[in-house]
mmCIF file of the N, C-alpha and C atoms, coordinates in Angstrom:
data_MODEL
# 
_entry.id   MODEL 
# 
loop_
_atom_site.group_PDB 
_atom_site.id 
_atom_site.type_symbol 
_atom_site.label_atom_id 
_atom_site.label_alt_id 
_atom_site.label_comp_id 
_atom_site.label_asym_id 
_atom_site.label_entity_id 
_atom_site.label_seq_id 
_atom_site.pdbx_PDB_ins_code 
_atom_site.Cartn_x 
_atom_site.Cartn_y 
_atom_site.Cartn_z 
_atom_site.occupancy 
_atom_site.B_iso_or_equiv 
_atom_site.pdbx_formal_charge 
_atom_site.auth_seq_id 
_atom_site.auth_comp_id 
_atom_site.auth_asym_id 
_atom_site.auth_atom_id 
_atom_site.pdbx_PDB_model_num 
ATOM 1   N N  . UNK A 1 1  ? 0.854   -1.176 0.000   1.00 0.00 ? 1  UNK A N  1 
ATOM 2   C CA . UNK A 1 1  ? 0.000   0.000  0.000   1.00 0.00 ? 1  UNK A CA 1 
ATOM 3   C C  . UNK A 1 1  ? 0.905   1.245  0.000   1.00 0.00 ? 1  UNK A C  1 
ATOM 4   N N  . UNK A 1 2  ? 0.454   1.956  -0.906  1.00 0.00 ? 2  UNK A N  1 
ATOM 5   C CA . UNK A 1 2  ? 1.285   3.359  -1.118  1.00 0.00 ? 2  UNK A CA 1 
ATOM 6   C C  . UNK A 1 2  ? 1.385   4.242  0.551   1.00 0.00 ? 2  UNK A C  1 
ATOM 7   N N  . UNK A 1 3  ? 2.108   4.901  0.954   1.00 0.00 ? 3  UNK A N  1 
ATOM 8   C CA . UNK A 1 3  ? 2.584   5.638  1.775   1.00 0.00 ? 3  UNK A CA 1 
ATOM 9   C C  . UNK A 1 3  ? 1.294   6.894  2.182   1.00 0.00 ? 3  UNK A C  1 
ATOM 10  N N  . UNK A 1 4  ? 0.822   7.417  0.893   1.00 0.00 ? 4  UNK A N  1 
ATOM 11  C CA . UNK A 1 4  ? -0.111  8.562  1.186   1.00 0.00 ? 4  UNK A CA 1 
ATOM 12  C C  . UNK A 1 4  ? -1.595  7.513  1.134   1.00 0.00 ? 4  UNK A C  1 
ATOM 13  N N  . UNK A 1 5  ? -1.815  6.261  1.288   1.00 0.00 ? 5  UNK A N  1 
ATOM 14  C CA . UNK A 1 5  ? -3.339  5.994  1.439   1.00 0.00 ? 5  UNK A CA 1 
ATOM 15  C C  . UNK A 1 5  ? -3.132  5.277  2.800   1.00 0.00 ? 5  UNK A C  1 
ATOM 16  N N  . UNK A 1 6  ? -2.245  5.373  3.893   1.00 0.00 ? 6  UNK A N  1 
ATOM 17  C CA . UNK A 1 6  ? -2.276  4.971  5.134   1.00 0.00 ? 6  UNK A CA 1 
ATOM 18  C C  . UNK A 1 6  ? -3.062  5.883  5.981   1.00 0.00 ? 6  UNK A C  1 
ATOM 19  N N  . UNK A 1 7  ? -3.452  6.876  5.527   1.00 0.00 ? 7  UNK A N  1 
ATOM 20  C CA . UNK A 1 7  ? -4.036  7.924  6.125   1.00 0.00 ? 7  UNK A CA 1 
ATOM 21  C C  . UNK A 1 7  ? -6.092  7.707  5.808   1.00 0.00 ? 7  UNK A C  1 
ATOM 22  N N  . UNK A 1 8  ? -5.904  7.082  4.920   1.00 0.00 ? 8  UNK A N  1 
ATOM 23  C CA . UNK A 1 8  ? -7.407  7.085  4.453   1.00 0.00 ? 8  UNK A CA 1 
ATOM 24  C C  . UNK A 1 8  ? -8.349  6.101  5.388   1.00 0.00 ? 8  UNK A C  1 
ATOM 25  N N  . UNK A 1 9  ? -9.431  6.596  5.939   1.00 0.00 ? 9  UNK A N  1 
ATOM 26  C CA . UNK A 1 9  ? -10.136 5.856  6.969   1.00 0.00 ? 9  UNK A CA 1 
ATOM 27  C C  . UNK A 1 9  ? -11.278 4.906  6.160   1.00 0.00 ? 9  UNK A C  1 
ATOM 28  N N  . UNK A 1 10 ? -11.577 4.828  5.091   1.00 0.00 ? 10 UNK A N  1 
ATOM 29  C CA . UNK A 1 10 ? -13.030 4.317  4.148   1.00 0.00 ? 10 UNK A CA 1 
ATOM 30  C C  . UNK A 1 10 ? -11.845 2.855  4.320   1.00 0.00 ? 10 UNK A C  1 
ATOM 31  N N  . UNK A 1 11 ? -12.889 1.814  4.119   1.00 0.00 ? 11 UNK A N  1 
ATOM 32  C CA . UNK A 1 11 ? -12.391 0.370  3.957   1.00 0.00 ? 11 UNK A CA 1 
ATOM 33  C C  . UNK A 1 11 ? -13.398 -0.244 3.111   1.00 0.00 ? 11 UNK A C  1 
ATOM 34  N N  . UNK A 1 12 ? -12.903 -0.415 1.757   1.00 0.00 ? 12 UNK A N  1 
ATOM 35  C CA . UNK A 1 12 ? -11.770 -0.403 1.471   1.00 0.00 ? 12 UNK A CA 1 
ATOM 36  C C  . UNK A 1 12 ? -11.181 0.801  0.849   1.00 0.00 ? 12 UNK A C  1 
ATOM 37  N N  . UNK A 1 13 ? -9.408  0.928  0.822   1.00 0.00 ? 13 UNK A N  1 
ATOM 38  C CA . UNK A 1 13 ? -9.203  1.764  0.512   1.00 0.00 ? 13 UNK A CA 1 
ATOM 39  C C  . UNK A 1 13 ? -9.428  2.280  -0.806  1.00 0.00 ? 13 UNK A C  1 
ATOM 40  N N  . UNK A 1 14 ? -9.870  4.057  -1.020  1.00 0.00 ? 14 UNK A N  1 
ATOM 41  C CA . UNK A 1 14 ? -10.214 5.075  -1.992  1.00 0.00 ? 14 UNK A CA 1 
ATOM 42  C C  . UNK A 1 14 ? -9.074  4.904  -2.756  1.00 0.00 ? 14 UNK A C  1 
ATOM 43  N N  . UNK A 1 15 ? -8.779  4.965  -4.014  1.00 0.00 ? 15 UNK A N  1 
ATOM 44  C CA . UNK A 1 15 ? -7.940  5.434  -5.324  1.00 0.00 ? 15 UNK A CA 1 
ATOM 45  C C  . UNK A 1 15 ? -7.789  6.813  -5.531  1.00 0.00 ? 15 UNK A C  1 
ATOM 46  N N  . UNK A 1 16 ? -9.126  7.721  -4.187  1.00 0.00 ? 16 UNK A N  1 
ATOM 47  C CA . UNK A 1 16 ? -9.253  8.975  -5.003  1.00 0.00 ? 16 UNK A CA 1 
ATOM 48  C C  . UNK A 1 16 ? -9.007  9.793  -3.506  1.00 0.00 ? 16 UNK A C  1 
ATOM 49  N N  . UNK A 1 17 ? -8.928  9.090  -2.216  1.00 0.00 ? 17 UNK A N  1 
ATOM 50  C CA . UNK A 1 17 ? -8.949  9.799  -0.926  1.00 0.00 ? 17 UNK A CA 1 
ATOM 51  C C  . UNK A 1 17 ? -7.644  10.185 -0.652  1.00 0.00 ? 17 UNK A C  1 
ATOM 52  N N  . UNK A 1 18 ? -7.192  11.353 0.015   1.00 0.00 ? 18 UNK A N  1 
ATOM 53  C CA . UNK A 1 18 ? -6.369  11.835 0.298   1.00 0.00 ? 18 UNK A CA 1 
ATOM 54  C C  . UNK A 1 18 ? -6.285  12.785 1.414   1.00 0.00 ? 18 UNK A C  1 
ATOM 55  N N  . UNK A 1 19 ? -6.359  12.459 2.988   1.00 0.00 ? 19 UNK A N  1 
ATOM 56  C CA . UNK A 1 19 ? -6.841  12.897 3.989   1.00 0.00 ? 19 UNK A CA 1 
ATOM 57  C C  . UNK A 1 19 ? -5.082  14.346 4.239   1.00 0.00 ? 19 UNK A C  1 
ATOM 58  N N  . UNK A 1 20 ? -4.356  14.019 3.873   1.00 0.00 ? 20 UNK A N  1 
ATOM 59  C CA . UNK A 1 20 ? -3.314  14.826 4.166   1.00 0.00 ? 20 UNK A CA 1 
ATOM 60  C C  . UNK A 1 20 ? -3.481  16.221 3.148   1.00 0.00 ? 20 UNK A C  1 
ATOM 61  N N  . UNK A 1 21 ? -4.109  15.866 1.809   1.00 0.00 ? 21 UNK A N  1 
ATOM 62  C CA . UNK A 1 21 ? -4.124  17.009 1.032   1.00 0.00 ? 21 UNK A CA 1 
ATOM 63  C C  . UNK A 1 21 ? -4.906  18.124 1.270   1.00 0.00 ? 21 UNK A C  1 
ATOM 64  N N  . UNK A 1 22 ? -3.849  19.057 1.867   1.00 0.00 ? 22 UNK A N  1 
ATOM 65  C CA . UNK A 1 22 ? -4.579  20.253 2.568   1.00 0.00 ? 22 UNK A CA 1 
ATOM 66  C C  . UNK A 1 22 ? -4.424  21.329 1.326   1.00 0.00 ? 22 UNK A C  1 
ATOM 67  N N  . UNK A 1 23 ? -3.712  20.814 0.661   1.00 0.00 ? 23 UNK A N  1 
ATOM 68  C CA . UNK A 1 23 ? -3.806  22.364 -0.346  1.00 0.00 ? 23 UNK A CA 1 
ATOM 69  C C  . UNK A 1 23 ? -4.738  21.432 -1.738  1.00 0.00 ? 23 UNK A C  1 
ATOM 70  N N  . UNK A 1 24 ? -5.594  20.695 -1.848  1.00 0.00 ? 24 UNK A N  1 
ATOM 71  C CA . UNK A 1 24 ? -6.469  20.208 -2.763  1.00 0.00 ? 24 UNK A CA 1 
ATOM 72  C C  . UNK A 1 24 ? -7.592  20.636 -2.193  1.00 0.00 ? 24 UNK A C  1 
ATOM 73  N N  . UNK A 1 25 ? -8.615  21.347 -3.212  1.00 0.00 ? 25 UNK A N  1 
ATOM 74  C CA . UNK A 1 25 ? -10.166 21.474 -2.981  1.00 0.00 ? 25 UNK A CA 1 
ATOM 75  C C  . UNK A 1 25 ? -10.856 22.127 -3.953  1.00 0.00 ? 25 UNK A C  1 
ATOM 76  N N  . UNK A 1 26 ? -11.549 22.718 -4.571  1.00 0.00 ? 26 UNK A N  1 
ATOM 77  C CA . UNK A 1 26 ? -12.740 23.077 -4.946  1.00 0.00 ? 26 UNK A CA 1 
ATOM 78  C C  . UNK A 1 26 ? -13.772 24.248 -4.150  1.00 0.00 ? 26 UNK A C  1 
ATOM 79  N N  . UNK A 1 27 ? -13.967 25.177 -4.694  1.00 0.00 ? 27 UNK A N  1 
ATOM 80  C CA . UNK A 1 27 ? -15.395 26.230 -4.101  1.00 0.00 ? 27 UNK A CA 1 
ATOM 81  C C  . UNK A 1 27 ? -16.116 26.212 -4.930  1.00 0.00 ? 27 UNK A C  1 
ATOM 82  N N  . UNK A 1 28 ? -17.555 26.271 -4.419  1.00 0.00 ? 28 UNK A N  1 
ATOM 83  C CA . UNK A 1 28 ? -18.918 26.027 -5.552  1.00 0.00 ? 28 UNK A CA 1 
ATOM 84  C C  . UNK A 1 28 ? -19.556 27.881 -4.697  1.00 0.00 ? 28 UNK A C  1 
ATOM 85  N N  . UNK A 1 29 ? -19.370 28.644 -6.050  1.00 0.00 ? 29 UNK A N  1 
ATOM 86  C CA . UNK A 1 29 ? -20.327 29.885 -5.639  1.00 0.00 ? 29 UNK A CA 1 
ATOM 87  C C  . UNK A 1 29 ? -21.417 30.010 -6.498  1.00 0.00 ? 29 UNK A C  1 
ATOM 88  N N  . UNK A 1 30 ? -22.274 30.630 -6.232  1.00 0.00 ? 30 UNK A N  1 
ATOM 89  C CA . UNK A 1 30 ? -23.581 30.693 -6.539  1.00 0.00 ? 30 UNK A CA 1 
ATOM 90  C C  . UNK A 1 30 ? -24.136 32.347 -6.116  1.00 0.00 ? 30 UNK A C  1 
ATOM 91  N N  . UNK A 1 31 ? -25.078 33.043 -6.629  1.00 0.00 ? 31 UNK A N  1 
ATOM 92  C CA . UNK A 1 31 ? -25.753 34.546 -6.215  1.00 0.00 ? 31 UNK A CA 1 
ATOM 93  C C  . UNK A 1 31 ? -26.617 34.042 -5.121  1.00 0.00 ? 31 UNK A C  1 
ATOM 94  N N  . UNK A 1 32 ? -26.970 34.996 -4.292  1.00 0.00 ? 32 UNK A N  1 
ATOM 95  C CA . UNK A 1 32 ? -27.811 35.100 -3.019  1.00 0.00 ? 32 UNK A CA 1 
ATOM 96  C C  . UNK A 1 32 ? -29.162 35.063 -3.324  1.00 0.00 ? 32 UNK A C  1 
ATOM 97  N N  . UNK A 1 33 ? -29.298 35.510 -4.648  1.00 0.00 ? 33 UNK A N  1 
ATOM 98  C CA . UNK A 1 33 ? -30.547 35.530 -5.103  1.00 0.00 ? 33 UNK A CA 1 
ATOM 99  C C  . UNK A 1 33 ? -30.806 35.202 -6.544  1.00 0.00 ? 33 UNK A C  1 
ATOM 100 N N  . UNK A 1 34 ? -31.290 34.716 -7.831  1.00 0.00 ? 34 UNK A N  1 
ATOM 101 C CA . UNK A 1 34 ? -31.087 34.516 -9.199  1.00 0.00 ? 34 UNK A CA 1 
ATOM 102 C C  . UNK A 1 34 ? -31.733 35.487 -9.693  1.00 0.00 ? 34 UNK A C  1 
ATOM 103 N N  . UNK A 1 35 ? -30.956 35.589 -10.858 1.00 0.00 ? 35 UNK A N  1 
ATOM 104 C CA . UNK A 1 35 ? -30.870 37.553 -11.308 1.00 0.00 ? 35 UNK A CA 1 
ATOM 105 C C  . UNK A 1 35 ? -31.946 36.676 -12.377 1.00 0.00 ? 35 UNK A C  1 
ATOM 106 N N  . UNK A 1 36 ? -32.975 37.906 -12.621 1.00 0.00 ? 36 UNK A N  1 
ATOM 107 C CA . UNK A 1 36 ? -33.785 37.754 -13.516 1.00 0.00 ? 36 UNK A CA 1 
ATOM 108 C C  . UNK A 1 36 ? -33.201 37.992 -14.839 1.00 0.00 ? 36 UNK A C  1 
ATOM 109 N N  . UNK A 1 37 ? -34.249 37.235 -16.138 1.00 0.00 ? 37 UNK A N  1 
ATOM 110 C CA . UNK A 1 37 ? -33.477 36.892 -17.585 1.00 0.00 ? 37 UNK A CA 1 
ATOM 111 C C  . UNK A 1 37 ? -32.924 38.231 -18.161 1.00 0.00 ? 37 UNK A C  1 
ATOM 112 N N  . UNK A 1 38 ? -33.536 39.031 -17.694 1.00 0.00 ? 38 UNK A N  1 
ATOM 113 C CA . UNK A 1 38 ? -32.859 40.527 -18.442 1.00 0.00 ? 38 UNK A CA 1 
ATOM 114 C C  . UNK A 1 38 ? -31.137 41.176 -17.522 1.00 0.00 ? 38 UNK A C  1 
ATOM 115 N N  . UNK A 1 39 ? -31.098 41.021 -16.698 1.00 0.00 ? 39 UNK A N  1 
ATOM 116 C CA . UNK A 1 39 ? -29.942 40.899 -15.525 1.00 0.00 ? 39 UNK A CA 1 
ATOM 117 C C  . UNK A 1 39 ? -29.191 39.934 -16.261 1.00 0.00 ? 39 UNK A C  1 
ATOM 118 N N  . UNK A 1 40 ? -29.282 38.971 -16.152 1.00 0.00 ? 40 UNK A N  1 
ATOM 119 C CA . UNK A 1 40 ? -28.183 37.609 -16.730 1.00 0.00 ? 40 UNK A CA 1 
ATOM 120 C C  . UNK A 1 40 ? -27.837 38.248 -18.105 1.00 0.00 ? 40 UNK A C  1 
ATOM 121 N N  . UNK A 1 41 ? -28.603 39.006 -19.020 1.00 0.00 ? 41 UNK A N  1 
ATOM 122 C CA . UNK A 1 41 ? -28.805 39.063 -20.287 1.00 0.00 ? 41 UNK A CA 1 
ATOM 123 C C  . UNK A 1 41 ? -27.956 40.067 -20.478 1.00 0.00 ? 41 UNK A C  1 
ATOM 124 N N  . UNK A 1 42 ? -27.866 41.015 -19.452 1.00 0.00 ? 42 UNK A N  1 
ATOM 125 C CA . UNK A 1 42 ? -26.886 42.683 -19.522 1.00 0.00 ? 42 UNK A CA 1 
ATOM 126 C C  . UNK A 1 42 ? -25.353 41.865 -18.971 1.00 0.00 ? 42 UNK A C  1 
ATOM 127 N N  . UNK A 1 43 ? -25.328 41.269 -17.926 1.00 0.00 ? 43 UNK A N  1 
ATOM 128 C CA . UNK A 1 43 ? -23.766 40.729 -17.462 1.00 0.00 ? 43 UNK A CA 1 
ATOM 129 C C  . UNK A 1 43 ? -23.407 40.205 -18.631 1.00 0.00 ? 43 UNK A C  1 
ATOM 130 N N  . UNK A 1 44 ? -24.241 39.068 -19.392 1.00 0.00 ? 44 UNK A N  1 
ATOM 131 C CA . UNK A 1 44 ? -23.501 38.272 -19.940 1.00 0.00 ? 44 UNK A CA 1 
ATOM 132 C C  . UNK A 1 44 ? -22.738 39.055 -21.497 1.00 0.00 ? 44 UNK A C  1 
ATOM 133 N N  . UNK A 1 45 ? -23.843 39.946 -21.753 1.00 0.00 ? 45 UNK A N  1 
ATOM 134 C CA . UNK A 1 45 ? -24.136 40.423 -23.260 1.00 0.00 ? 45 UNK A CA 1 
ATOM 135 C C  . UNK A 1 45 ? -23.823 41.993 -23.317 1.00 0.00 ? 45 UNK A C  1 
ATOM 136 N N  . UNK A 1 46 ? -22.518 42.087 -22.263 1.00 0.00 ? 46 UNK A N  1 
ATOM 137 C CA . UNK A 1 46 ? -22.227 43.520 -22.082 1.00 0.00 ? 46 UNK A CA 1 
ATOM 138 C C  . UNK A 1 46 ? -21.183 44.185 -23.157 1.00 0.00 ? 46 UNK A C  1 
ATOM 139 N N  . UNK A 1 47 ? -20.729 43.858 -24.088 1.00 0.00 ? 47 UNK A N  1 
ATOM 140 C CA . UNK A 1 47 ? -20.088 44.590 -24.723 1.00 0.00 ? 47 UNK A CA 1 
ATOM 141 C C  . UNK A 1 47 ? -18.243 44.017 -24.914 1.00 0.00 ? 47 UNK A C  1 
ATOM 142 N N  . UNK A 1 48 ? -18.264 43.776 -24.187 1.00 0.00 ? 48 UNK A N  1 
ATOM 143 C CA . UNK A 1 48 ? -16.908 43.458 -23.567 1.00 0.00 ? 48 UNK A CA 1 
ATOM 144 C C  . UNK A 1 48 ? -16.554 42.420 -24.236 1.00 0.00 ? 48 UNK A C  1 
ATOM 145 N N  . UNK A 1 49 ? -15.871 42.359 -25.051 1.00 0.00 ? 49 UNK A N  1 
ATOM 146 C CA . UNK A 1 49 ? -14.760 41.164 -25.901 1.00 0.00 ? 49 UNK A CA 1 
ATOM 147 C C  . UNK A 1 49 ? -14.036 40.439 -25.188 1.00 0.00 ? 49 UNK A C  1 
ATOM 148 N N  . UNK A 1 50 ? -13.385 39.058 -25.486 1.00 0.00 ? 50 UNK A N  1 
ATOM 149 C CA . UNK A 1 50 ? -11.964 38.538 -25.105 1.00 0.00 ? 50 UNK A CA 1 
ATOM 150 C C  . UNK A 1 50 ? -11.309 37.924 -26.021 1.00 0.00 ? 50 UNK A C  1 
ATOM 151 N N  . UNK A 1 51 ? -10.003 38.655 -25.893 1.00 0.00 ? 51 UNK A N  1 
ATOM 152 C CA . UNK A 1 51 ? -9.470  37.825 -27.429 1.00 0.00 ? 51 UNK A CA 1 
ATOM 153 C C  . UNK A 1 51 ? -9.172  37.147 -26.903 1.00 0.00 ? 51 UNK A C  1 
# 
């Protein structure tokens, strides 16, 4: 058994768990409230290019 899955508590051991990886993660954001279709329609459809 590899060195970094001695740490993993699930039995049997994860392929994908990694209890030491403190700098691995993910944030899920979302608005406080959902902007109505004309709102979504001005952010999205503002003018603004990207090359």
């Amino acid at each position: 058994m590899p060195k970094w899955k001695e740490a993993d508590p699930s039995l049997p051991k994860s392929a994908w768990h990694m209890a030491e990886a403190d700098f691995v993660g993910f944030r899920i954001v979302r608005p406080l409230r959902v902007p109505s279709a004309e709102e979504m329609h001005r952010a999205w459809n503002n003018g603004v290019e990207i090359e």
